[in-house]
N, C-alpha and C positions, 0 to 999 in steps of 0.2 A: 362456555365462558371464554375458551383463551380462541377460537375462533373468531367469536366479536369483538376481542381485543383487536385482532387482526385486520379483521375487516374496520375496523376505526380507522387505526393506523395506518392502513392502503390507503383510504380516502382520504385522512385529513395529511397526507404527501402529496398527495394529487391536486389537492384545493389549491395548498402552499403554490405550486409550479404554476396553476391556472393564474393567483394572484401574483404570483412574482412576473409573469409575462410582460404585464401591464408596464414591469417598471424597469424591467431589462430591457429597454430598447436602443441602446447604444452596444459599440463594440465592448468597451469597457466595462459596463456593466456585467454584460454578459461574461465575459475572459477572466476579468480578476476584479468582480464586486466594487468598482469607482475607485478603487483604491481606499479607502477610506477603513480600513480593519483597523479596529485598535487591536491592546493586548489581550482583552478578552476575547473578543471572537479571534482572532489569530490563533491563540494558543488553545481553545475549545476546536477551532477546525480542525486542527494538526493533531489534537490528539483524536479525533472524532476518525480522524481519515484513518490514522493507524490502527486504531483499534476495530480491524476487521474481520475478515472470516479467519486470518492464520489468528489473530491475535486471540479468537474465543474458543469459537472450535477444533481449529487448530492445534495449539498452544495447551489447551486443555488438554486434548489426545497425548502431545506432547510428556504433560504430569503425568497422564493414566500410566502411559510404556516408563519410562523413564525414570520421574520424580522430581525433583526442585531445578534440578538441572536443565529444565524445558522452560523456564524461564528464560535463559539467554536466549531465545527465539525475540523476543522483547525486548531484553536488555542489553545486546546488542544497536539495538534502535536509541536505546539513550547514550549510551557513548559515541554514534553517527552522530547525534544530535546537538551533543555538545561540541566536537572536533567543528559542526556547521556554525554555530551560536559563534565560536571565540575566530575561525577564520574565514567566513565566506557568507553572513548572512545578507551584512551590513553591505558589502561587495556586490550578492545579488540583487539585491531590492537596490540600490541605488542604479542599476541598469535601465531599469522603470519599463520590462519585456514583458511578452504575454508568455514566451516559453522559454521550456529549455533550448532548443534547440536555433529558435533566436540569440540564447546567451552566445551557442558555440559557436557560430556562425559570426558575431563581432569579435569574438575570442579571433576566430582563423578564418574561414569567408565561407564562400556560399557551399560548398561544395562538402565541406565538412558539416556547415550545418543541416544540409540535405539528407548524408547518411546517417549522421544522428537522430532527424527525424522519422527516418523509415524503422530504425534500430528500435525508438521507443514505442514507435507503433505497436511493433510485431511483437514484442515482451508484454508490453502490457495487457493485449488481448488476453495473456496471460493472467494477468493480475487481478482483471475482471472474474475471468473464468474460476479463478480458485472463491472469491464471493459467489460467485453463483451455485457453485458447488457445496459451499455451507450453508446457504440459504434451503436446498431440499432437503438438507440432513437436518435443520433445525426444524422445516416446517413439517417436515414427516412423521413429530412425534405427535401431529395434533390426529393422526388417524383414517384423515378424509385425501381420500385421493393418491396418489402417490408423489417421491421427493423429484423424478420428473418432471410432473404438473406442474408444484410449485418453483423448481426451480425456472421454466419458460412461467408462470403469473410473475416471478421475483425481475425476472429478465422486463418483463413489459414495462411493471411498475416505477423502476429506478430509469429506464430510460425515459421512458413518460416524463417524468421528473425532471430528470434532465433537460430535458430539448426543450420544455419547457422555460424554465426558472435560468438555469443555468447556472453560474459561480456567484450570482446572484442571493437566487435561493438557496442555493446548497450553505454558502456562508454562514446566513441566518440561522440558520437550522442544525446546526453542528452543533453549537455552544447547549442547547435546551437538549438535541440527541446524546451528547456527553456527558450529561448530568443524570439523561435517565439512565445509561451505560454503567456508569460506576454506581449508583444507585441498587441497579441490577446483579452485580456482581459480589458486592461486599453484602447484598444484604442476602444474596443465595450462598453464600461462602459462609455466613453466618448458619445457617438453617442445618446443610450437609456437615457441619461440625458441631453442628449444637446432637445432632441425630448419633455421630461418630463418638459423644460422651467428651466432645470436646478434643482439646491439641491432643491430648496422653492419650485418648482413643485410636484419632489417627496415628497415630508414632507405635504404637500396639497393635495395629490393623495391618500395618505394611511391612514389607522387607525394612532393615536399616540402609539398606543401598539406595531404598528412593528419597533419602533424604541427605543423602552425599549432595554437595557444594563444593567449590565451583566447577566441577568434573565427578565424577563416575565412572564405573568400568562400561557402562553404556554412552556415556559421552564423555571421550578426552581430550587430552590438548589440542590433538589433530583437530577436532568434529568442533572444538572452540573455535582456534584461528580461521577455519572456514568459513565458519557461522560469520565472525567478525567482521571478513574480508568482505563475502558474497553477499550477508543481507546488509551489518553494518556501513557497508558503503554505500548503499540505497537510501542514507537518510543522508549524509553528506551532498551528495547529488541526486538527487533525486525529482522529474517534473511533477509531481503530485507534491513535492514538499517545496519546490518552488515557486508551484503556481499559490500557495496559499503566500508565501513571503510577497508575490508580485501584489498579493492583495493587500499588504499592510501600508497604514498610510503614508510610514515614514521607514528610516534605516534600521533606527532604533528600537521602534515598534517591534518589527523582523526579527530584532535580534532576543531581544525580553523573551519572547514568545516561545523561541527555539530553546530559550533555558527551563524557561516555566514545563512546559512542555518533555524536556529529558530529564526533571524530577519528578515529573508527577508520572509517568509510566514508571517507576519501580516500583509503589505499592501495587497498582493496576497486574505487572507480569507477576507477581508473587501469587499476588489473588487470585487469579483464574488458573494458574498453574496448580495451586491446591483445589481449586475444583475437581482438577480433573487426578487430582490424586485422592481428591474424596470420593469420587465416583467409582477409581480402582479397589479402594477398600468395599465398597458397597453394594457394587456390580459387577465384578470381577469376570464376568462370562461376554461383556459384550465386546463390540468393536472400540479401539480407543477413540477415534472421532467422533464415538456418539455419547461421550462421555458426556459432554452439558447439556444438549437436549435431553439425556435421561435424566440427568439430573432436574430441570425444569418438571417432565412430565413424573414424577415417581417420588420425589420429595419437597417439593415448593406446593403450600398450597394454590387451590386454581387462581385464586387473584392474583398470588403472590407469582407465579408460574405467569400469569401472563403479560406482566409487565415487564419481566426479566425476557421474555421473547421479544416483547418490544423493542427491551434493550438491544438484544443482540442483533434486531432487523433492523434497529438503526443505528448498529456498528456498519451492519453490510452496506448498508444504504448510501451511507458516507462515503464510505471506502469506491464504493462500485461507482456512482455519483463523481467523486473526484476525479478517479484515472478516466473513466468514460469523459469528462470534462477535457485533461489533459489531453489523452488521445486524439477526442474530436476535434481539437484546438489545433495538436498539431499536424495533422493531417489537412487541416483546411490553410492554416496560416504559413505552415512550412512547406507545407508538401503542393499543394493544389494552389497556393499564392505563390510558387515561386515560378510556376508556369503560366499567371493568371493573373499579372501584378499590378492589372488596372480595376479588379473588383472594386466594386460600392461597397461600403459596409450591410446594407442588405443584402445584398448577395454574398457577403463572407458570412453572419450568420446565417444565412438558411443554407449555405455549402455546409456548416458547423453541424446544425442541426440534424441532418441526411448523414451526415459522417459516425455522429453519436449513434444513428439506428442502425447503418450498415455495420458498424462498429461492436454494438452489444449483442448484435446477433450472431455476431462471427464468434464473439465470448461464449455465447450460447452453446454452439456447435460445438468449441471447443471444451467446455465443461465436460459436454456429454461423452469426448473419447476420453479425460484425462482422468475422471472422478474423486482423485485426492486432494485434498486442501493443499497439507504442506508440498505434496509433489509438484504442484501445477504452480505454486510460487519459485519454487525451488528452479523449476526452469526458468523461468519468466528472470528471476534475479541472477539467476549466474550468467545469461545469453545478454543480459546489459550489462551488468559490472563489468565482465571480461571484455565487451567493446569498447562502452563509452568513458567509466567513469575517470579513471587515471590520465588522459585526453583533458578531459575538462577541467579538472585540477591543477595538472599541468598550465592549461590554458592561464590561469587565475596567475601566475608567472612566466606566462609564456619567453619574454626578452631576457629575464635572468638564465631560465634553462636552457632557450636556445632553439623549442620547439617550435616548426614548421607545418602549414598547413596541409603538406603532403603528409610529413609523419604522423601527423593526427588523423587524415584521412584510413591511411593503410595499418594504424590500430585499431582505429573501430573496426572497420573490414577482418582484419586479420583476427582479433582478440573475440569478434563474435561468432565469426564462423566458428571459430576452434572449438568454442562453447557449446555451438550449437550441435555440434556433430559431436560430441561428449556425451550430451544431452540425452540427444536419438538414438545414439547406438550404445547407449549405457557404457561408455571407455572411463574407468576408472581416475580419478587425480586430472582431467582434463579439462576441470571445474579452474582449480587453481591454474594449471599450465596455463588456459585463456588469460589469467592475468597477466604471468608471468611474458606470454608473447606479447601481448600488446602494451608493456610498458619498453621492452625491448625494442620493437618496432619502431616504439613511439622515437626512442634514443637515436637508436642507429637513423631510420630512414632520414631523419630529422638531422643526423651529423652528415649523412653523405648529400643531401640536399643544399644547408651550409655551405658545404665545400665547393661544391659544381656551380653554386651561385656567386663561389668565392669571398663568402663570409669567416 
């Protein structure tokens, strides 16, 4: 049964991309769906794109070790989301850009927005990589093959899709993928606690530390404000959260969307975090990452089990689908246009297209050294925060603060190297110091610049 669930689902994505071809045939269509998103599909994409491999498998592991407190993995994303909604949404979308990197680049020039573009590249391969990574861990509970396999079948099929369809297709398909998602979750949330004897089972199943809020002696103030800085500043700026704004049809639209969108994830992180604390009372001997997969194969029945896979391969699906959008985008429009600035719109997308395959397959690669969900986001988001984001913020006031296209250059530079070498060599606190240098940089380089220019 939850095979041929699968095997539907593969196909009827594949059909989607065949027929969306037909009608992405412009740049627009293609980059950011005509523009023409209302608040429904806007606020279905956004939350469709977030609710990925950290947000299920992830996030659940997360409850398993932890407990209520693996929510802020999430709920982080809705405080990004509203700081975005009340100053920057209206801001972005009235730019009327295919990228971020485009933004920063009218922010300060080309050169800024250059390293910007190589910055979101190289993170995001990232970003892919931890979806593809949940993708073998969910598909490995169906028995056939190994999460290898399926993790290159998961690899083929989203890209498929992509190069395909493009922001197009993916738009469409968010809104109907997000309905089966929550669908999926609250109605397997329901089952693992109906099994538990209900709330007073689990709360008699577990330590009372896994139901400490909003800290724990497993997560405290520290592992908060970091959470806040390194992932919550990914929904602030974010190109996967601005390429869905670039797609809404107006200012306003963008902005609804981004609020709708940072209420309706607080039930959504609660929920799957109790999955994965329902899974700790239940199966207490496994890995915490495969706390929802077992959950799907060991307590949902098969039908019910297999729509809730569904659910979660078109959480991946979105997620993977979107940044593989962003990425191919800007790699072809910032990166490969700024050496090539007389391309045809055919030839920028079929550059797009080649960029999405060389792209997901390097995510591929990358899955296969890193293996952990949350680890492989965890890179991915601290080696961009600590370059780009505070730059770009900045930028949004550039003449009031004072910032310089040079100081912005030598923060991104400076604030992601730091990160990165943090990262690699496991240096402790060098998560935040990347912030810390590259808002400095940003100050100084930008006042001694000023000055030699005699401003």
């Amino acid at each position: 049964m939850l095979i041929a669930i699968i095997a539907a689902y593969f196909s009827g994505v594949i059909i989607i991309g065949v027929v969306s071809r037909k009608k992405a045939r412009g740049v627009d269509d293609f980059f950011v769906a005509g523009r023409k998103g209302g608040p429904l599909f806007i606020t279905g994409s956004l939350l469709a794109t977030i609710i990925g491999g950290s947000a299920t498998v992830g996030m659940a592991g997360l409850g398993f070790t932890q407990g209520l407190t693996g929510a802020w993995w999430l709920l982080v994303g809705s405080v990004g989301l509203v700081v975005l909604g009340f100053f920057f949404a209206k801001k972005v979308r009235g730019f009327g850009l295919y990228t971020l990197p485009e933004l920063v680049a009218k922010q300060y020039d080309e050169r800024v927005g250059l390293a910007a573009s190589v910055l979101i590249v190289v993170a995001w391969v990232g970003v892919i990589a931890a979806q593809i990574i949940a993708s073998g861990a969910i598909l490995g509970i169906l028995g056939i093959g190994t999460p290898l396999l399926w993790m290159a079948v998961f690899t083929v099929v989203f890209i498929v899709y992509a190069v395909l369809g493009g922001q197009y297709a993916v738009i469409r398909t968010d809104t109907v993928q997000i309905g089966i998602i929550l669908a999926g979750v609250f109605g397997g949330l329901a089952l693992v606690l109906s099994r538990l004897g209900g709330w007073g089972g689990l709360l008699s199943s577990l330590p009372p530390e896994h139901f400490a809020f909003p800290v724990s002696t497993q997560f405290g103030g520290r592992e908060l404000i970091s959470l806040l800085l390194l992932v919550g500043l990914t929904y602030v700026v974010g190109p996967d959260m601005y390429s869905r704004l670039f797609c809404a049809r107006d200012s306003r639209t963008a902005r609804i969307s981004v609020f709708w969108t940072a209420l309706l994830i607080l039930p959504i992180a609660f929920g799957i975090t109790l999955i994965g604390m329902g899974a700790a009372a239940l199966f207490p001997q496994i890995l915490p990452e495969q706390a929802f997969p077992v959950v799907i194969k060991e307590v949902l029945p098969p039908v019910m089990g297999g729509v809730v896979l569904a659910a979660l391969l078109g959480a991946l699906m979105s997620s993977a689908d979107t940044c593989l959008l962003s990425a191919g985008t800007i790699l072809t429009v910032d990166i490969i246009g700024r050496f090539k600035p007389a391309l045809s719109q055919a030839k920028i997308l079929s550059y797009s297209r080649w960029a999405m395959v060389i792209l997901g397959l390097g995510s591929l690669l990358l899955a296969l050294a890193l293996k952990g969900v949350i680890s492989a986001l965890l890179f991915a988001y601290t080696v961009y925060t600590c370059g780009l984001i505070l730059p770009v913020i900045a930028g949004f006031y550039k003449d009031r603060l004072k910032v310089t296209p040079l100081g912005a250059l030598v923060a991104i530079i400076g604030g992601g190297s730091v990160a990165l070498i943090g990262k690699i060599f496991g240096i402790q606190y060098l998560d935040l110091g990347g912030l810390l240098i590259s808002v400095s940089l940003l100050f100084v380089v930008s006042f001694v610049d000023n000055r030699r220019q005699g401003k």
